[in-house]
Every structure is written in structure tokens, then in C-alpha cells.
FINUPA-597254 format. One record per residue (C-alpha): x, y, z. Coordinates in steps of 0.001 Angstrom, whole numbers, plus 500000, padded with zeros to 6 digits. Example, Ala and Ser with C-alpha at 12.3 -4.5 7.8 and 13.67 -1.06 7.14 Angstrom:
# residues 2
512300495500507800 513670498940507140 
This chain:
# residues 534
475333487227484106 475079489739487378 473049492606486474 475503496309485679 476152498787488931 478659500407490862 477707499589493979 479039500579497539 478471498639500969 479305500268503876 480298498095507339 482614498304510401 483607494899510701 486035493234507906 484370489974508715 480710491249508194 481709492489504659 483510488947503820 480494487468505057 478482489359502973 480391488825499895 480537484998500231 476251485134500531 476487487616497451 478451485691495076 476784482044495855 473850484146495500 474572485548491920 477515483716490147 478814484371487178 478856482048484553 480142478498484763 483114479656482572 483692483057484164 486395484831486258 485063486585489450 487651489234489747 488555490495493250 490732493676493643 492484493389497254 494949495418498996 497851492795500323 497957489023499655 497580488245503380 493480489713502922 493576487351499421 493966484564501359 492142485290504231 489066486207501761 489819482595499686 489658480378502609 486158481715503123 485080481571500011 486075477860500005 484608476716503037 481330474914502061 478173475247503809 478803473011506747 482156474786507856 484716472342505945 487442473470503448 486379472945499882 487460474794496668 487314477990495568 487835478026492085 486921480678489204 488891483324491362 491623485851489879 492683487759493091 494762490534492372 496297494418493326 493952497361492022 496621498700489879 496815495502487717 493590495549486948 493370499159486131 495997498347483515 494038495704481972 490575497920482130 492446500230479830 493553497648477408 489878496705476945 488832500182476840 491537501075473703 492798497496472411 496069497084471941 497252500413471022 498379500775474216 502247500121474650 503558498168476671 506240500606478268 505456504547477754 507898507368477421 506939508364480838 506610505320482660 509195505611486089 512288504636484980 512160506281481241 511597509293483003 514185509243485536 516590509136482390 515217511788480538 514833514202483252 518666513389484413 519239514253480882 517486518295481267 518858518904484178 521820520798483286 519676522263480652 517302524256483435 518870527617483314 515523529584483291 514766531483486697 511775529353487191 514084526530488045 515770528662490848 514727525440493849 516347523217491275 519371525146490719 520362525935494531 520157521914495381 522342521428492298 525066523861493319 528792522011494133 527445518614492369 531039517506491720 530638514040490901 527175513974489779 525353512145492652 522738514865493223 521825515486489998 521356511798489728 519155511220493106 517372514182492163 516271513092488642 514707509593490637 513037512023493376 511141514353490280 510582511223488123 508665509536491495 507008512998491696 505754512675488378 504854509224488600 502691510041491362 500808512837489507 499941510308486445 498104508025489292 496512510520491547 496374513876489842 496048513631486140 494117516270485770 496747518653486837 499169517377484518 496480517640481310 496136521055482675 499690521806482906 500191520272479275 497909523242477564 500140526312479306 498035526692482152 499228527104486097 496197525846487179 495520523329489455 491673521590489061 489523519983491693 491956521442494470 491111523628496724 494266525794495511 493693527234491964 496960527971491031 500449526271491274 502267528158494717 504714530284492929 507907528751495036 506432525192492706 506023527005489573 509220525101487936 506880521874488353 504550522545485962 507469524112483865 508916521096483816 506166518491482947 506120521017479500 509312520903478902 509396517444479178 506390517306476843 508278519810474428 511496517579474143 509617514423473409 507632515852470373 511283517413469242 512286513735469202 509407511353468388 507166513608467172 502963513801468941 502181510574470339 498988509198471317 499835507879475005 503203509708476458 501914509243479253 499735507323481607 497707510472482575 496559510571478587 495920506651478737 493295507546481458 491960510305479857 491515508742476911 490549505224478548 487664507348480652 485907509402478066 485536506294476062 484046504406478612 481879506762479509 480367506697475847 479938502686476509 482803501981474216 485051499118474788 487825497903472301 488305494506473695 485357493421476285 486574489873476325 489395491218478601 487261492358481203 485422489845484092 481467489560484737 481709491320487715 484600493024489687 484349493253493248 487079495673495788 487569494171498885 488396495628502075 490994498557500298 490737501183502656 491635503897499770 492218504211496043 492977506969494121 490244509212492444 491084508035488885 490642504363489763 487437505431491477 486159507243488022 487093504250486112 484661501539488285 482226504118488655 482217504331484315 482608500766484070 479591500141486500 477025501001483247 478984497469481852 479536495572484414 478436494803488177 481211496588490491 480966496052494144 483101498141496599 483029496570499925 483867499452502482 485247499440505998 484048502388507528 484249502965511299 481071505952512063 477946504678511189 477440509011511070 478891510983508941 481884512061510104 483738514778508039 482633517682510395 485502516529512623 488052517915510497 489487520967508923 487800520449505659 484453520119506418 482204522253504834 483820520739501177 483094517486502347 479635517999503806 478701519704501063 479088516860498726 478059514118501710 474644512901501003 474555508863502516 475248509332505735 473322511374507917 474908513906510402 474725512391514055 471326514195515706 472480516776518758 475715517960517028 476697521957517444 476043522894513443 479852524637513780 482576522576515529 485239524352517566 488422522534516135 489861523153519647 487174521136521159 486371518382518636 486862515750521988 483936516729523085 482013515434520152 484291512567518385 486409510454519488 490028511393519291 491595508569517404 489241509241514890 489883512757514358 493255512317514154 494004509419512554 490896509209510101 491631511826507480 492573509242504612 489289507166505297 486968510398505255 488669511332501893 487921508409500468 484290507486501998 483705511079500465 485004510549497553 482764507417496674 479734509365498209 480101511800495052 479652508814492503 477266506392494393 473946506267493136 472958503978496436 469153504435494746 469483502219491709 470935499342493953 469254499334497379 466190497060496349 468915494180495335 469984493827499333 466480494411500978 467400498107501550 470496496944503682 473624498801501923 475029499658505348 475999496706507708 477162498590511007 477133496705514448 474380497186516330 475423499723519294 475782498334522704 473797499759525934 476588498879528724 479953499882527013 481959499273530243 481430495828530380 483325495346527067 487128495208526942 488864498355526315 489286497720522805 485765497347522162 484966500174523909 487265502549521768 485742500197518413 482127500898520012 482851505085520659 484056505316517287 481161503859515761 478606505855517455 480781508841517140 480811509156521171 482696511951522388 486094510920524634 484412509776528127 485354512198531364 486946510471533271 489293508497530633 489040504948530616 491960502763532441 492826499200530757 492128496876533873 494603494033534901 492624491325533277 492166492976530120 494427491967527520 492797493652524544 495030496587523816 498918495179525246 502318497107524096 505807495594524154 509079497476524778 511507495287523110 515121496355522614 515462494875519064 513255493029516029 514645489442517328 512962490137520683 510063491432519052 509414488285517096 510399486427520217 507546488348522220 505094487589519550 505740484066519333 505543483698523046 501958485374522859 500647483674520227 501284480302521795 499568481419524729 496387482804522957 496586479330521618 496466477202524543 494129480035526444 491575479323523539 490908475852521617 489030477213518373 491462479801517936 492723478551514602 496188479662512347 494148480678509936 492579483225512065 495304485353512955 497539487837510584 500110489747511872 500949493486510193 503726495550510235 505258498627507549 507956496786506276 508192492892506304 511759492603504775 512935494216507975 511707491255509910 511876488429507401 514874486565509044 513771487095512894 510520485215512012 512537482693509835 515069482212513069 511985482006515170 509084480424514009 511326478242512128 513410476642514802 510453474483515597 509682471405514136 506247470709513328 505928467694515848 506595470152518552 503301471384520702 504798475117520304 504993474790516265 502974477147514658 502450477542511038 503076480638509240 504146482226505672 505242485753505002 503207487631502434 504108490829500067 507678490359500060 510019491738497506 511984490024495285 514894491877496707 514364490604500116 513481486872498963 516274486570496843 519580486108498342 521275486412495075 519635489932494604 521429491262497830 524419489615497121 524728491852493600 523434494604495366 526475494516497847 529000493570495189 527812496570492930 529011498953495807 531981497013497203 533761500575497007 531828501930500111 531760498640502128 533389498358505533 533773494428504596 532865493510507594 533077489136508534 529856489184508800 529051490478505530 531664488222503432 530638485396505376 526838486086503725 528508486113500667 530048482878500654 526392481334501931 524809482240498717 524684479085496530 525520480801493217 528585482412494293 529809478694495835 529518477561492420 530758480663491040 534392479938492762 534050475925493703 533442476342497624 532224473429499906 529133474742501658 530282471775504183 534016473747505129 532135477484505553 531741476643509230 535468475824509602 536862478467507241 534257481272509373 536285479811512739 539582479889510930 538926483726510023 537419484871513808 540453482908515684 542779485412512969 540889488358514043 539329488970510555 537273491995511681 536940494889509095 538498496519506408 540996495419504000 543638497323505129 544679500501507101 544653502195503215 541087501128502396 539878502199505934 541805505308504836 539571505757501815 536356505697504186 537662508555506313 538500505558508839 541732505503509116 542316505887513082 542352502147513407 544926501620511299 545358497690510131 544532496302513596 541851493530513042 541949494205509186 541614491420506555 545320491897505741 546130491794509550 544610488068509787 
């Protein structure tokens, strides 16, 4: 069985930590009956990691087996079932949803002055809409606080203002109704239920942290040999608390991409907090001891300043519970696996170059750099909708393809904020090939929604507010494509294209009539190109 530790390994490169993971874990396995849990941050990096992990020592695909790949907050939820058994509930007064109710519920009841911000936005709430879209906003709020700021909630719970481990003591007073709240809330549930053990998950940690801290576990048969965090570029503190506890149990290895091989925390507003607790990274030699925020380009790069603040957080964060001493000697003293620098940084592409000033912490070079004809590194698209966007990617990729022979499907993931906003451009794209076709290229979408995977889902979701549709032919058209509505009413999938003609040759547009147009504060039209008009 791996040896206990919460370790931390530091790298710029995804690939050198996945490398190093594969080596670790062939290196020390668990048993021949146990789980190696890995805590990723989207399924596209679980797959990516599990295709490495299965390719055997001569480059070919085997199996990786043993594996339970999964999303940090699952796992956080079974660590606290093995911390306090099953005395945990499965659904708490204050999960999301129960508390969107109940605080709908006290809103009317918020007459104190404290409540003042909640009063105004409540004012001329005829038909209840606000009160109800506020309720979701305060119970999200709240939500929030039980994952990332616990603390502050425990605090608010006893009567006090405060607000610990921020660099604010005390609640703004224009807030003061939040903490107000969270006890009133508390209040009304002990009027009703009485004291409960776990109200909320902000007690479940508390409670789940100072028992593992004493080395006390209810059920340890829930929990893995070893637990391993790949490539998440941030969790939240109380996560971070509970691995770091755990480590006295059980081997946890954090896997960390981190950009500066320097420390790097002097480049923004915060500093002196964070340097104060830094302690693994060494400052970069010939830095001013006080930085002129004004002038931080002439010691960091930019992008890094700017656009770094979560990963500083969170590379601080770990520094203030990694005991890098007790673990060093297991890796040969190598804990942090940055690139080694390169002397000529102008004969790299541009992207390099900006990955290369970053990780030496290189101030931005005078002149600025200029992407050169034949670079194709860094490239940005204007496209004038998704469709073309897709279409522009697609048209790329086959050429990166054919430009390079061991460029392989496998090797290439494509990001963006939202899939479900693309889902049916890539469909209509990549998916009007067929796979004998030179251009094919494989792909499959990952962390998708139910809601955007299920057609029946958006069908419901339409039908539950046909009162503010335009009912459009487009839209009733989608309608009749979803398979459970042509059973529903006994409709020939084979006749949709023919009735869709039928309806677009008798101008089937919009709108019911001129009367329900009316009723959207459309009424200018009048019936022209209605529903009844065709």
C-alpha cells in the first residue's frame, strides 16, 4: 500500500506532470484489488490522462483498469461519508434547491431595516417574479459560501459580523442583511425541526475536518489507497484542508501546473500576504524588494500579471499546507519539474516565446515581439457566427493533419466556455462526413448537460413557457422532430419534410394570431404571416 502524504508537484507542462504520474503509479501501485482514484477537472483531461495510462511500454494501447476518474466535488462528498458514516443525509435542509424554497418563503417576512437592499429590489413585485428570481440568486449565494467560505457562515451562526481569514474583519455594513439572514434562516429551522446535526454543508465540513484531523474515520473502506488531483488549476480552500488532513491516512498527490518557476505573487496587489506565507519558491534574484504596480512590465510578463491572480491564490494556498520536507527524498529531490530555460528565445515561435517569458518571469521585451508570416503558433479568426467558427476549425484541423503525419486525434482537444452553445454546429460539421472520407475526423463532445443532450428536455422546457413564445416555424418544426412527441400524437417522421413545405408555401411565419402577437406587445404586424393567416 503507497506510503501516507500530501504531496505537491509543481511543473509547467501538462504533459510533464502526466508523464510523471504514469512513472509514479507503475512505480507504486496499489493493491491488486484497489481503486486508484483520480480527481480531474473536465472529462476531456480524464480521457486524455486514461489513454496514457493505458499505453504499455512500447507505445501501443493496452488497458487501464483499476481507475475511478471523477470531479473533486464527488469525492469530497464521499471523504465525508467515511469521515462520519452514514449519518450524513442524503439531501440537507440547505442544500440549493431546499433553500431557494425556504428563503422565497422569508422574504416577505424581512421587514427589519437591515434588509433595506432587499426591500428596495422588492418594491412593485406585482406578480411575484422578483421575489422568486431573487430567492434562486441568495440561495446560489449561500450555496457558494458552504463550498468556499464556511468559516464565515460558522461565524455568522454564533451572532458575530465577523468575517475570518479575510483580509476584511467585518461584514461591509451596506451587506450586513447577509449575515442577518443566514441566522434567520438558522432560527426558523430550529423553530421547525428542532437542532440538527448537519443543516448544512458548512457543519458537515466542520465536523468532517476536526475528525479527521484526530485520525478518525467512520467508514475507511469508502476511501481509495491513494488519491491523486490532476491538472485542476484551483480548488477551494476547504477541499484543500480536507487532502491536506487526509494526507496523515492516505498518499495524496496534487499534480500542479504552474507557469513561474519563481515565485510570483509580488506581481500583484496582494503581495506582502502572499509572500509572507510563500516559502517553496524562491523570489527571482535582481528583483526591486518593492514593485511599482504602475510598472510591473518591467519585471513580469503582462499576461501573467493580469491574468494569473486565480493560479497565485491557489499555488499560495497549497504553499501554506505543504510540508515538501517529508516527501522530497521519495522523487530524488525533484518536486518541481519546470522546463529547462532556453538561451536563444527568438528562434522559438511566438507562442513559445510568451510560454518561455512567463516561466522565467522575463519582463515584456522593448521592442514588442511581431508574429512573423510563417508562424502559425498564436492565429485568431473573425467569424461572423458559431457555424463559421466550427467551419474554420474544421478547415484547420485538416490541414494540421495533412501538414504533420504523427499528429494523431487523440492529441488534440478543443476548449471553449460553453459547449451546448456549439453542440449542433460541430454535429452539422464534423458529422457530415463519412468516415471513408480523407477529411473525416473523429471527435466526441465532453461535459455536456443533460439539458443540452436531451432533446426531450428542451422540448418541456419550451412547452412549460408556451405563454411567452413567438411560435416561430422553426421552433414547432423542432417540436415535431422530437421522437416522443411523434408518438405522443401519431406523426410520421417520414411526412415532416412535406408537412414543413406545406406550412412555408402558406406563409406559416410567427404568432398565432394578430391577438396573441397582441399579448407580446407585438401587435403592429397584425395577422400577416401568422399561424391563423396560413
Amino acid at each position: 500500500m503507497p506510503e501516507p502524504g500530501f504531496v505537491v508537484i509543481h511543473a509547467n507542462q501538462l504533459e510533464t506532470l502526466r508523464e510523471l504520474l504514469v512513472q509514479w503509479l507503475s512505480k507504486q501501485p496499489v493493491p491488486v484489488l484497489g481503486t486508484e482514484q483520480i480527481l480531474v477537472q473536465s472529462n476531456g483531461i480524464a480521457q486524455w490522462l486514461k489513454m496514457a495510462l493505458a499505453e504499455t511500454a512500447n507505445g501501443h494501447p493496452g488497458i487501464a483498469a483499476g481507475l475511478k476518474v471523477e470531479l473533486p466535488n464527488q469525492f469530497v462528498w464521499q471523504l465525508y461519508r467515511a469521515v462520519l458514516g452514514d449519518s450524513i443525509p442524503k439531501s440537507l435542509p440547505y442544500d440549493k434547491i431546499n433553500l431557494s424554497w425556504r428563503l422565497l418563503g422569508l422574504l416577505p417576512q424581512l421587514t427589519d431595516s437591515v434588509y433595506a437592499p432587499l426591500q428596495r429590489y422588492l418594491q412593485d413585485d406585482s406578480d411575484g417574479r422578483k421575489s422568486y428570481q431573487l430567492a434562486l440568486r441568495l440561495a446560489d449565494l449561500f450555496d457558494q459560501y458552504q463550498v468556499y467560505r464556511a468559516d464565515w457562515l460558522q461565524s455568522w451562526r454564533s451572532g458575530s459580523d465577523a468575517l475570518p481569514n479575510s483580509k476584511k474583519q467585518q461584514v461591509p455594513d451596506d451587506q450586513l442583511w447577509q449575515p442577518a439572514l443566514w441566522r434567520l434562516l438558522q432560527s426558523q429551522l430550529a423553530n421547525l425541526v428542532g437542532e440538527l446535526a448537519f443543516s448544512s454543508r458548512a457543519d458537515v465540513h466542520t465536523t468532517a475536518l476536526a475528525a479527521l484531523q484526530q485520525g478518525k474515520l467512520a467508514r475507511p473502506d469508502l476511501l481509495p489507497d491513494r488519491i491523486v488531483v490532476f491538472g485542476v488549476s484551483s480548488l477551494p480552500q476547504q477541499t484543500v484542508e480536507l487532502l491536506a488532513a487526509l494526507g496523515a491516512q492516505r498518499q495524496v498527490l496534487l499534480t500542479v501546473l504552474n507557469p513561474c518557476r519563481h515565485f510570483w505573487g509580488d506581481i500583484t496587489a496582494a503581495k506582502d500576504e502572499v509572500r509572507a506565507a510563500q516559502k517553496r519558491h524562491g523570489r527571482k534574484p535582481g528583483l526591486p524588494a518593492v514593485l511599482d504596480a504602475d510598472a510591473l512590465y518591467l519585471h513580469a510578463p503582462v499576461l501573467l500579471a493580469s491574468l494569473g491572480k486565480q493560479g497565485r491564490d491557489y499555488i499560495s494556498l497549497l504553499d501554506a499546507f505543504d510540508q515538501s520536507g517529508q516527501y522530497r527524498h521519495w522523487f530524488n529531490g525533484r518536486i518541481d519539474l519546470f522546463s529547462e530555460p532556453v538561451e536563444d528565445v527568438s528562434s522559438l515561435p511566438l507562442l513559445a516565446q510568451l510560454q518561455q517569458d512567463i516561466l522565467e518571469l522575463n519582463p515584456t521585451p522593448q521592442p514588442v515581439r511581431q508574429l512573423a508570416a510563417s508562424d502559425n503558433s498564436i492565429s485568431f479568426h473573425i467569424a461572423h457566427s458559431r457555424q463559421r467558427e466550427v467551419e474554420i476549425l474544421q478547415d484547420n484541423l485538416i490541414a494540421a493533419f495533412a501538414n504533420d503525419p504523427s499528429l494523431k486525434p487523440r492529441d488534440v482537444i478543443i476548449m471553449t466556455p460553453d459547449i451546448s452553445l456549439y453542440q449542433s454546429h460541430v454535429h452539422a460539421v464534423f458529422g457530415r462526413l463519412a468516415a471513408d472520407d480523407a477529411r473525416f475526423l473523429p471527435y466526441s463532445l465532453a461535459d455536456q448537460s443533460l439539458r443540452g443532450s436531451q432533446p426531450l428536455m428542451l422540448a418541456l422546457e419550451y412547452l412549460l413557457d408556451l405563454p411567452a413564445q413567438r411560435f416561430s416555424l422553426t421552433e414547432v418544426c423542432d417540436l415535431l422532430d422530437v421522437p416522443a412527441i411523434q408518438r405522443r400524437f401519431g406523426i410520421n417522421p417520414t411526412a415532416l419534410p412535406q408537412l414543413r413545405l406545406w406550412l412555408t408555401e402558406a406563409g406559416a411565419r410567427w404568432g398565432l394570431d394578430a391577438q396573441q402577437r397582441a399579448s407580446l406587445d407585438l401587435a403592429a404586424p397584425g395577422s400577416s404571416y401568422s399561424w391563423m393567416f396560413a
